[in-house]
Every structure is written in structure tokens, then in C-alpha cells.
C-alpha positions as CSV (number, residue, x, y, z in Angstrom):
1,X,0.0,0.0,0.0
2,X,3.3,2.2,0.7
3,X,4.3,1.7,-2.7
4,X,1.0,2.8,-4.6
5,X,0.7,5.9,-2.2
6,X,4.4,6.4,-3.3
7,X,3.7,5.7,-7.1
8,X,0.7,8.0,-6.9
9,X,2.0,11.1,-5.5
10,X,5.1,10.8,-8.1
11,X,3.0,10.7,-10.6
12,X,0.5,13.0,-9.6
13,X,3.7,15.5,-8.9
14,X,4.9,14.3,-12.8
15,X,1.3,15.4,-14.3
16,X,1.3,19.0,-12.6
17,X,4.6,19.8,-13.7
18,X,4.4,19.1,-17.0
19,X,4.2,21.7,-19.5
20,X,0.6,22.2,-21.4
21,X,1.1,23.7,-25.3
22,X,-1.0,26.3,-24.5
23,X,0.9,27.1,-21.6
24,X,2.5,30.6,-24.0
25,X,5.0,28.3,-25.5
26,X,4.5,28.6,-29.2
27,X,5.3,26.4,-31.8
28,X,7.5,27.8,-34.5
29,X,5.7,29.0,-37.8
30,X,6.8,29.7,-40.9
31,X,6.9,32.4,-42.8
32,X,7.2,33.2,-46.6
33,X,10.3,35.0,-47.2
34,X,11.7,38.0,-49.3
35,X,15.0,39.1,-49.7
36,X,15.7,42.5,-51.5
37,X,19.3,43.5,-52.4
38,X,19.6,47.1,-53.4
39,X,22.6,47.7,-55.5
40,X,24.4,51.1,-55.8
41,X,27.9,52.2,-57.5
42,X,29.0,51.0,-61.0
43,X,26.7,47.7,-61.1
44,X,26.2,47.3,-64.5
45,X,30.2,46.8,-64.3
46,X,30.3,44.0,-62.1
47,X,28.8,40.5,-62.5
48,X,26.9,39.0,-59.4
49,X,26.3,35.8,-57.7
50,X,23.4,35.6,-55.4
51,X,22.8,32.0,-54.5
52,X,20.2,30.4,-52.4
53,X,22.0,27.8,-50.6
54,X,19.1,27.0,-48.0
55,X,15.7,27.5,-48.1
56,X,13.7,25.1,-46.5
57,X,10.3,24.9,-43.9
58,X,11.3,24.4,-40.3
59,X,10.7,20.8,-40.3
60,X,13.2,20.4,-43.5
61,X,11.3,20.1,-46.3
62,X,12.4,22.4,-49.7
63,X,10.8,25.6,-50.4
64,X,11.9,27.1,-53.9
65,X,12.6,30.7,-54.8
66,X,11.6,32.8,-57.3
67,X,13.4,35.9,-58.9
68,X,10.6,38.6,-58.6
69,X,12.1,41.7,-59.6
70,X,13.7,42.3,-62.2
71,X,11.1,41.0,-63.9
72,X,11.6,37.7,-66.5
73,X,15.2,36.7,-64.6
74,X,15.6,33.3,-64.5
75,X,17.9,31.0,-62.1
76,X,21.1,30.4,-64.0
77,X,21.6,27.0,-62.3
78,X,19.3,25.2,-60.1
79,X,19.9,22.0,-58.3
80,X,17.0,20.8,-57.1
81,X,18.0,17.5,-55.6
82,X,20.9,20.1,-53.1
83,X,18.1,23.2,-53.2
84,X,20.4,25.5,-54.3
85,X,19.8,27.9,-57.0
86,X,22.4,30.3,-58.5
87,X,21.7,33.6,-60.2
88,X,24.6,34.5,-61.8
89,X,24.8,37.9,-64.2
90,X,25.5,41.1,-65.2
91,X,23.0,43.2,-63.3
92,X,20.6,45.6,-65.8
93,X,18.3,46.8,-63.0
94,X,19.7,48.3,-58.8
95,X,17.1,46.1,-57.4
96,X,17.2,42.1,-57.3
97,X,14.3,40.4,-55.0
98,X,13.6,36.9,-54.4
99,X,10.5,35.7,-52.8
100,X,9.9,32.1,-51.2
101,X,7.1,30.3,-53.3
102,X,5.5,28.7,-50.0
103,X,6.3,29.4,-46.0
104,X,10.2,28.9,-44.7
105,X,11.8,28.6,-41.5
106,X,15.5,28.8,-43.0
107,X,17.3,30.8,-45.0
108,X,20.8,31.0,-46.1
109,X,22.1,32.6,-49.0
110,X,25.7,34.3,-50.7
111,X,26.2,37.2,-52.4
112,X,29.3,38.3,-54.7
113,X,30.5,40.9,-57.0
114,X,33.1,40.5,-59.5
115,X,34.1,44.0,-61.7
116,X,34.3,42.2,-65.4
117,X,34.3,45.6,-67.1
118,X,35.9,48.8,-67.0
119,X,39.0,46.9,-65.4
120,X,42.0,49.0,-66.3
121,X,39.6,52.3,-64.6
122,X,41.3,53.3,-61.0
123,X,38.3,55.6,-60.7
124,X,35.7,52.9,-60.5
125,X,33.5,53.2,-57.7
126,X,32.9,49.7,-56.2
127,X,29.7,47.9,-56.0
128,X,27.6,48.0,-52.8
129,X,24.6,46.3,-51.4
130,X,21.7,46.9,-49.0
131,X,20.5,43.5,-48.3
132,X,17.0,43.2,-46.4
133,X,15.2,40.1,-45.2
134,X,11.7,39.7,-45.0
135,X,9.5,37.4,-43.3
136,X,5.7,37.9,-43.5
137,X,6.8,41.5,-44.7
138,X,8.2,42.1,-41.3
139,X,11.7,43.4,-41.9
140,X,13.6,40.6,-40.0
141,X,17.4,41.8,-40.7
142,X,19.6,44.2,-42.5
143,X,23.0,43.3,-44.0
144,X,25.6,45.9,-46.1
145,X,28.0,44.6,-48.8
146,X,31.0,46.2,-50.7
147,X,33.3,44.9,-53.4
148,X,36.8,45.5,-53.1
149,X,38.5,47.4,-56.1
150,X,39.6,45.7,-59.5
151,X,42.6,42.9,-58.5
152,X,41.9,43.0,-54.7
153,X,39.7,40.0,-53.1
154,X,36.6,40.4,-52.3
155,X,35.2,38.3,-49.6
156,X,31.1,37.0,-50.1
157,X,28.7,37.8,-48.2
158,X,27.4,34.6,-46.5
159,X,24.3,34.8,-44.3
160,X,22.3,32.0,-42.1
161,X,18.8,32.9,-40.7
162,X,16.8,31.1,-38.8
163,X,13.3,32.8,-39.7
164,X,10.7,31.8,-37.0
């Protein structure tokens, strides 16, 4: 009889110290994405890489992205299998913004600029880069970008966000 008295009060001590769902705790929810990269400088001089290298819901699964703006750009390379798709160009517009086709609860994504024309100009004024992330239209984070002068390094931008 000891021993059920013991078992009970254990377990009812388990039961009302357990957390309830509703107790505020929230499960994470997903959000459809945007990602706007203003471009300033000589652009039209440079070619970029803007690669999605993550984009997936918060349980894993593969969202896909779509160039929005400028309109009719097309992925150069996609790999669907990896979901990673590469945009890779010589930019004709100062605004380049993907959207996520569905919700997302990752994000991770590169940016680089390489000066292919005008090379031998010293005057150049380098490429830079506003990058804003969205979620639900809430502006979530801000990153800058600059590329380095003609024959100096420039290192890519490389950003992980966890969105929810």
C-alpha cells in the first residue's frame, strides 16, 4: 500500500509539472520569405552571384525561390535535388528580389560581385549592397555589402537565418 501511495504522489507530482502547449510556448511557424538586395555604385560593371543555398520549412522540407524583380530573370543553375539555385549575371536593374514560393523557416544565402568591365579604370567606384530580409513582410534583418577594387579580393557575403 506504501508503494502505490508512493507511485501516486510521483506521478500525480509528474502530471502538474508538465508543460501544457497552451501554456505561452509557441510552436515555430513559418513564414514566406523575401530578400531585397539594393545595388548602388557601378553595377552594371560587375557580375553577381546571389545563391540560395538554403531554403527550406522548419521541419526540412524544400521551399523554392523565385526571382521577382527584375522581372523575366531566370535562375542560371538550379539544383533541385541540393536546393540551391544560383543567379549569376551582369545586373541591368539596382534592385534584385527573391521571394519564397511557400512558408520557410530557414534561410541561407551568398552574395558576390566581380568587376568584369571597365578593369583598367582606378576611378571605379565599387559595388555596394543593402540586403533586407523579410518574413511575412516584417523586416527581419539588415546586412551591407561592398566589393573590393579591381585585383583585390573580395570576400562574399554569407548569411544564415533562422526565420521563425
Amino acid at each position: 500500500m506504501k508503494n502505490v501511495l508512493s507511485l501516486c504522489l510521483i506521478a500525480l507530482l509528474f502530471v502538474s509539472c508538465s508543460k501544457k502547449s497552451e501554456d505561452g510556448i509557441s510552436p515555430a511557424t513559418d513564414k514566406k520569405v523575401r530578400v531585397e538586395v539594393d545595388l548602388s555604385g557601378n553595377y552594371q560593371n560587375y557580375q553577381l552571384l546571389f545563391a540560395v543555398t538554403t531554403l527550406t520549412t522548419s521541419t526540412g522540407g524544400f521551399v523554392a525561390p523565385e526571382i521577382t524583380t527584375p522581372a523575366n530573370t531566370s535562375w542560371t543553375q538550379i539544383i533541385a535535388e541540393g536546393n540551391a539555385y544560383n543567379y549569376i549575371g551582369e545586373p541591368k536593374n539596382s534592385k534584385l528580389i527573391i521571394e519564397s514560393k511557400t512558408v520557410a523557416g530557414n534561410l541561407a544565402f551568398t552574395l558576390l560581385a566581380t568587376q568584369v568591365n571597365n578593369t583598367d579604370d582606378t576611378a571605379q567606384i565599387p559595388i555596394t549592397a543593402v540586403v533586407k530580409v523579410f518574413a511575412d513582410g516584417t523586416l527581419l534583418d539588415t546586412f551591407n555589402y561592398t566589393a573590393k577594387p579591381v585585383g583585390q579580393v573580395t570576400d562574399p557575403l554569407v548569411k544564415s537565418i533562422k526565420i521563425n
